[in-house]
C-alpha positions in Angstrom: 72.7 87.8 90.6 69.8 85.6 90.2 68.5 82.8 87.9 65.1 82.3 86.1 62.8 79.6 87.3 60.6 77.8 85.7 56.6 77.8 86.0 55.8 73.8 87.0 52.0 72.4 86.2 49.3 71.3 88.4 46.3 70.2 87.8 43.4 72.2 87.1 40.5 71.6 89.8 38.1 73.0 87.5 38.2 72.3 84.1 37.6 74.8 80.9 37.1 77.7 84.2 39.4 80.2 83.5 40.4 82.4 87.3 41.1 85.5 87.8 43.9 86.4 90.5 43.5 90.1 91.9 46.2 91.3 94.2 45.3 95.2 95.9 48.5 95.7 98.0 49.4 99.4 99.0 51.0 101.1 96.2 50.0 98.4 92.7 47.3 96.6 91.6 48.1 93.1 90.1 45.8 90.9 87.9 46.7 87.4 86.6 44.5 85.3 84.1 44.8 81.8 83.6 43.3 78.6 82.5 44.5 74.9 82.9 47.7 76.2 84.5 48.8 78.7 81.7 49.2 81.7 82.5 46.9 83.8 79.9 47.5 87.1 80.6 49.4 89.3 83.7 49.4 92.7 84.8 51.1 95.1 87.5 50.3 98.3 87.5 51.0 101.0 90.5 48.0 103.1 90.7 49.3 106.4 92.3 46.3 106.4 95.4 43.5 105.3 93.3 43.4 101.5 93.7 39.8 101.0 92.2 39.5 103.3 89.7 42.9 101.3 88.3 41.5 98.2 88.9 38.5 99.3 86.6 40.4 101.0 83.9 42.3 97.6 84.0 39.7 95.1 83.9 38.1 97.2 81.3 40.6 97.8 78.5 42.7 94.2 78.9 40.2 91.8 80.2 37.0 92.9 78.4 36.8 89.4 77.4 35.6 88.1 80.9 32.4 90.4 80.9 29.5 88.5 81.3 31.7 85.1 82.0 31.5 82.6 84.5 35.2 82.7 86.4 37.0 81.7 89.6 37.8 85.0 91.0 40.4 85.2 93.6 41.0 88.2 95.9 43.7 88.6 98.4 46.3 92.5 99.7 44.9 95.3 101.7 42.1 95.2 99.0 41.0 92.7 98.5 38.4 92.2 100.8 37.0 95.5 99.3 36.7 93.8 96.0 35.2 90.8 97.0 31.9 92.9 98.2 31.9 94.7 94.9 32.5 91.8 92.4 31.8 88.1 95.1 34.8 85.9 94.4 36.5 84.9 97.9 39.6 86.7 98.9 42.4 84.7 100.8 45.0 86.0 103.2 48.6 87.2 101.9 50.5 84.8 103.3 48.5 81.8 101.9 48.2 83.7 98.2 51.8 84.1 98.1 53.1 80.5 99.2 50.6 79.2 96.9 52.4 81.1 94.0 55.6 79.8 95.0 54.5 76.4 95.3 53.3 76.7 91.5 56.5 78.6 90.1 59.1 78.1 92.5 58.3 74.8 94.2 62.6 74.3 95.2 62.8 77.7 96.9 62.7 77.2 100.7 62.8 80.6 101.9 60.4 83.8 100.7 61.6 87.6 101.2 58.5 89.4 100.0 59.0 93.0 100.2 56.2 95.8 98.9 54.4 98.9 99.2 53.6 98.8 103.4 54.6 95.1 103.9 57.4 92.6 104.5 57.4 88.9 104.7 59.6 86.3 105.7 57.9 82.9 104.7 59.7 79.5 105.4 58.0 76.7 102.8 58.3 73.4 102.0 57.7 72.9 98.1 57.5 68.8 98.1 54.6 68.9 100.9 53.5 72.3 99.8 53.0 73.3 103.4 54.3 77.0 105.6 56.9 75.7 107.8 56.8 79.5 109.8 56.4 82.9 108.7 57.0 86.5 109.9 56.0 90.2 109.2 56.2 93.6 109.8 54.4 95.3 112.6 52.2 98.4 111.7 54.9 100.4 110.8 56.1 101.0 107.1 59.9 101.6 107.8 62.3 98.7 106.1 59.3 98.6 103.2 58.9 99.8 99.8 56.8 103.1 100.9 60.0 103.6 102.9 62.4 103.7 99.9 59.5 105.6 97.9 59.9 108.2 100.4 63.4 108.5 100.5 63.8 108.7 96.9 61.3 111.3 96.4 63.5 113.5 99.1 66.6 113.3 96.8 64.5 113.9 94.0 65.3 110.3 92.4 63.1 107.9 90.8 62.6 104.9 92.5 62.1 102.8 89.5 65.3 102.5 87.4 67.1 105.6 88.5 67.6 104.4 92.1 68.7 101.0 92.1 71.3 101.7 89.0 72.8 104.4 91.5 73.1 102.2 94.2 75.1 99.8 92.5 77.7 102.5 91.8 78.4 102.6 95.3 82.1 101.1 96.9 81.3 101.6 100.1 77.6 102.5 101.6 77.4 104.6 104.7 75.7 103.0 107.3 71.9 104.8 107.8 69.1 103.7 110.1 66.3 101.7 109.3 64.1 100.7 111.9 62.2 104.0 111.8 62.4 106.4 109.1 62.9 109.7 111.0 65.9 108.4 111.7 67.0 107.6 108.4 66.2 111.0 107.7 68.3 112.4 110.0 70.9 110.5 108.8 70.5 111.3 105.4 70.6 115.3 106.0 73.7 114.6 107.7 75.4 112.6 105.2 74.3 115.5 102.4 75.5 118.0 104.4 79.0 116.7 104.5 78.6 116.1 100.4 78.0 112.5 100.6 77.5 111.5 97.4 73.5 110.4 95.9 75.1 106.7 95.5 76.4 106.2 98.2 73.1 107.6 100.3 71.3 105.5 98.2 73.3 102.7 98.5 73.1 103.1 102.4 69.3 102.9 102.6 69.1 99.6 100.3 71.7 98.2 103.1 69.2 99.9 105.9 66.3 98.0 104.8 68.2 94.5 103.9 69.6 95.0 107.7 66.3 95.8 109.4 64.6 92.9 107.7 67.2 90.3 109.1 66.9 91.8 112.2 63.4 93.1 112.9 61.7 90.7 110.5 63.4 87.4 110.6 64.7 87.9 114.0 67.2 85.0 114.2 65.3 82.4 112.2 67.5 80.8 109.6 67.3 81.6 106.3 67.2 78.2 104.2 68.6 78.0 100.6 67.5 78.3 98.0 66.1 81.9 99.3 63.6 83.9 96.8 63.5 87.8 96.9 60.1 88.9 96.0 57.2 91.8 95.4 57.7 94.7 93.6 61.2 95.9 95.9 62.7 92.7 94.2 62.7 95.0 90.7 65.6 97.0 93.0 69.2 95.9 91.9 70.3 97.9 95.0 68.4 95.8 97.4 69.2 92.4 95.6 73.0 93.4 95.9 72.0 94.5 99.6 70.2 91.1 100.9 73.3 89.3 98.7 75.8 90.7 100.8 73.9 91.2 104.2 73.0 87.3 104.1 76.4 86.6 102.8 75.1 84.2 99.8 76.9 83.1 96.8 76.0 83.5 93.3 72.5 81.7 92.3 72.0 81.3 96.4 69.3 84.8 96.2 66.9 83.8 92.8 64.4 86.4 91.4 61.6 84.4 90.1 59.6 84.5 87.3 56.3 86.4 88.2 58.5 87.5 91.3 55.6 90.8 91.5 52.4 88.8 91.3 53.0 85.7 93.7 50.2 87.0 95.6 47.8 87.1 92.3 48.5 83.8 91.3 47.8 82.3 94.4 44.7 83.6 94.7 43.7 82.5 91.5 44.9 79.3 92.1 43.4 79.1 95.4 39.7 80.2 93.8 40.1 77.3 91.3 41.0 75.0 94.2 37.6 75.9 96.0 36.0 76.7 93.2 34.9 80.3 93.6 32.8 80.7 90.9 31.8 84.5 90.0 29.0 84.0 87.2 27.7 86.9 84.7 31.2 88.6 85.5 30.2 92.2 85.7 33.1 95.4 85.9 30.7 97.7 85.8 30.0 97.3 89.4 33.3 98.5 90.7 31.8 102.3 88.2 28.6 101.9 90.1 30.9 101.3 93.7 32.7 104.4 92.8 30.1 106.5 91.9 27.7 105.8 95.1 29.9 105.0 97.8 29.7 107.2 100.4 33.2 108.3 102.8 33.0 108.8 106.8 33.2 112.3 108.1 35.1 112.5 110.7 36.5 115.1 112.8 35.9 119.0 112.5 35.9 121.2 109.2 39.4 121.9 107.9 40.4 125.4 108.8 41.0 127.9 105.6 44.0 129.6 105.0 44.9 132.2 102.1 48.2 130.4 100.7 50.6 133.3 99.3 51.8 133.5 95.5 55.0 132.3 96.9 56.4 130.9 100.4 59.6 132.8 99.6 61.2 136.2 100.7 61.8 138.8 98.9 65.5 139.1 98.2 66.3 142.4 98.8 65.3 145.4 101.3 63.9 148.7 100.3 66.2 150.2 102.8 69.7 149.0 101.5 72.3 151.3 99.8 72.2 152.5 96.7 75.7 152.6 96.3 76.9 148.7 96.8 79.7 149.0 94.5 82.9 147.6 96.7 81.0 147.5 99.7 82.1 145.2 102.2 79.2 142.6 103.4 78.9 139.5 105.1 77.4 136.3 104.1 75.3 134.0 106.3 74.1 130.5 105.3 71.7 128.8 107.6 71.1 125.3 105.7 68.4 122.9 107.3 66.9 120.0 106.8 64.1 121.4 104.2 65.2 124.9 103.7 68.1 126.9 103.0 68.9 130.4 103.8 71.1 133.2 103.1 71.6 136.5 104.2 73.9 139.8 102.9 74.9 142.5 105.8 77.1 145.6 105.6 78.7 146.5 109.3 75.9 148.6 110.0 73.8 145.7 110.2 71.7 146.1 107.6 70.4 143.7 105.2 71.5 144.3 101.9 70.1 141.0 100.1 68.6 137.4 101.2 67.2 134.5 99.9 64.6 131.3 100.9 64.8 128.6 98.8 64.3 124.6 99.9 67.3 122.4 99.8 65.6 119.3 98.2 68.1 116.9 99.9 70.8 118.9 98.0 72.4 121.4 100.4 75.6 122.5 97.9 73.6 122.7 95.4 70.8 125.0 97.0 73.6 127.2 98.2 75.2 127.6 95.3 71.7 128.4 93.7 70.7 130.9 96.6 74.6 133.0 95.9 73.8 133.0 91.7 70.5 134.5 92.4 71.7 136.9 94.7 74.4 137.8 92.8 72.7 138.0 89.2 69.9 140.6 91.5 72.8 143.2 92.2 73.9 142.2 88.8 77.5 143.5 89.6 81.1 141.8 90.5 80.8 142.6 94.1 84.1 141.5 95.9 82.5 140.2 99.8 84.7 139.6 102.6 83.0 135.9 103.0 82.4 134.9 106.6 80.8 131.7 107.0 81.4 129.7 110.0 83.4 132.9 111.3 86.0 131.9 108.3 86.8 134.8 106.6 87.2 133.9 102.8 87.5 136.9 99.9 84.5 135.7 96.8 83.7 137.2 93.7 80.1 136.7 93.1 
């Protein structure tokens, strides 16, 4: 599926300097050290909606050595900016960072899909001149991105790193699922579950959704020029490299992963600080601790309203009116299954309510119904034969 590049060397602008790449994108932090065009050391790391606090835990335990150094410190992502005020350095826009990485490790790729947390990009480069021929991104919404497949998984319950892609590849034949907005996709999904669409092949559908919407919506018509790298930290998907593989329709070696294919972005801004020589001297952490400690977070808006959240947001499952005799009654079982909850309700033909249950369907609809019939069947804890009518079918259980 893909082949293994080799980092190329430069030289160093600054010599005996080391620089310091920091990449802050939307869902990782990534840090890459280096001097004289070796890398020294490299880190990604996701940091679960605390972006400095990571950043400070990471600079402190792995790159303790730089405290008190004089460095080339690079900055570039959402973050980065952010960092600069805190620590000086310079930071450098995203899609300079990253066709400055690929110009050092992957100087014969001619085309860049660069996929993470909130953003896609679609870079066009010429490794011999080292120059952007044209490049592309996303608007301001996150559908087609990484944050879109994060979302998705969590809805099935499946993790997106490992679990996910490995499923997708198990797929023969993905169902086709929006992509260009993910209410959509959603809607799509809940249908596909609902008709007992397998997890691999839903998951395999959305990898095809995303590789679709970025040809489409991203690229939009421009030629993709091979030898075409798949980047950021999506590219760790084996879903979404067999997706672009086959949406693209390229052969084998055509779609490379490269070496450092998560920190592009990193090592172009570290190479780009040595270029200019954005020198960062007494390197101090501690003033990202001081920056969290002191900073201070707009108020906006009114006070949130309070509300007494119950012990549980289900029902109770049975009625203290039902009757006390259930043994061979005859009842009738309705199932209302939506898009986040699942409910079922037990009626005799007087109408009343002899047993019901709440429960959330988790993106598994069979399995939540089967789960709401145990639990009302291990309640009455009896063999109750029901005259079953769901969807006015009349089917004889045994619960």
């Amino acid at each position: 599926m893909h082949k293994k590049l080799r980092l190329c060397s430069f030289d160093t602008m600054s010599k005996h300097v080391k620089s310091l790449g920091v990449d802050i994108g939307s869902v990782s932090v990534k840090l890459v050290l280096w001097e004289q065009g070796k890398i020294l050391h490299a880190v990604y790391h996701r940091f679960q909606g605390r972006p400095f606090e990571t950043l400070y835990n990471i600079l402190s335990e792995q790159f303790a050595s730089l405290s008190g150094q004089t460095i080339n410190l690079g900055l570039t992502g959402i973050g980065g900016k952010t960092v600069q005020s805190i620590l000086g350095g310079k930071s450098f826009g995203e899609i300079a960072s990253i066709a400055s990485g690929n110009f050092l490790v992957a100087p014969e790729v001619k085309t860049v899909i660069e996929m993470g947390g909130e953003d896609s990009k679609f870079l066009i480069l010429d490794g011999q001149r080292k120059i952007i021929k044209d490049f592309a991104m996303n608007a301001q919404c996150a559908a087609g991105t990484g944050s879109f497949l994060d979302q998705q998984a969590n809805r099935l319950k499946i993790s997106i790193e490992g679990e996910f892609g490995q499923l997708a590849l198990k797929s023969k034949k993905p169902p086709r699922i929006a992509g260009r907005c993910s209410v959509f996709a959603k809607s799509d999904m809940i249908h596909l579950q609902q008709i007992a669409t397998p997890d691999y092949d839903i998951v395999a559908g959305l990898c095809f959704a995303v590789a679709r919407n970025f040809k489409s919506s991203i690229a939009r018509g421009k030629k993709f020029i091979k030898p075409i790298a798949f980047e950021g930290g999506v590219a760790a998907n084996p879903g979404m490299i067999r997706a672009f593989t086959e949406i693209l329709e390229l052969e084998q070696g055509e779609l490379v992963i490269p070496p450092y294919y998560n920190l592009m972005g990193a090592i172009g801004a570290a190479y780009l600080a040595e270029k200019e020589g954005t020198l960062v001297e007494g390197f101090d952490v501690e003033k990202i601790n001081s920056y969290l400690k002191f900073r201070q977070v707009a108020e906006c808006g009114r006070e949130a309203l309070s509300y007494n959240y119950p012990e549980s947001k289900y029902y109770d499952i049975t009625l203290k009116d039902r009757p006390k005799n259930i043994d061979q009654l005859e009842v009738f079982l309705g199932v209302d299954v939506g898009s986040l909850s699942t409910n079922l309700v037990l009626i005799d033909r007087d109408y009343r309510v002899i047993a019901r249950r709440y429960l959330m369907t988790e993106g598994r609809p069979i399995e939540a119904v089967r789960r709401g019939l145990k639990e009302i069947g291990v309640v009455k804890k009896l063999a109750v034969k029901l005259s079953l009518k769901l969807w006015a079918l009349p089917v004889p259980v045994a619960i």
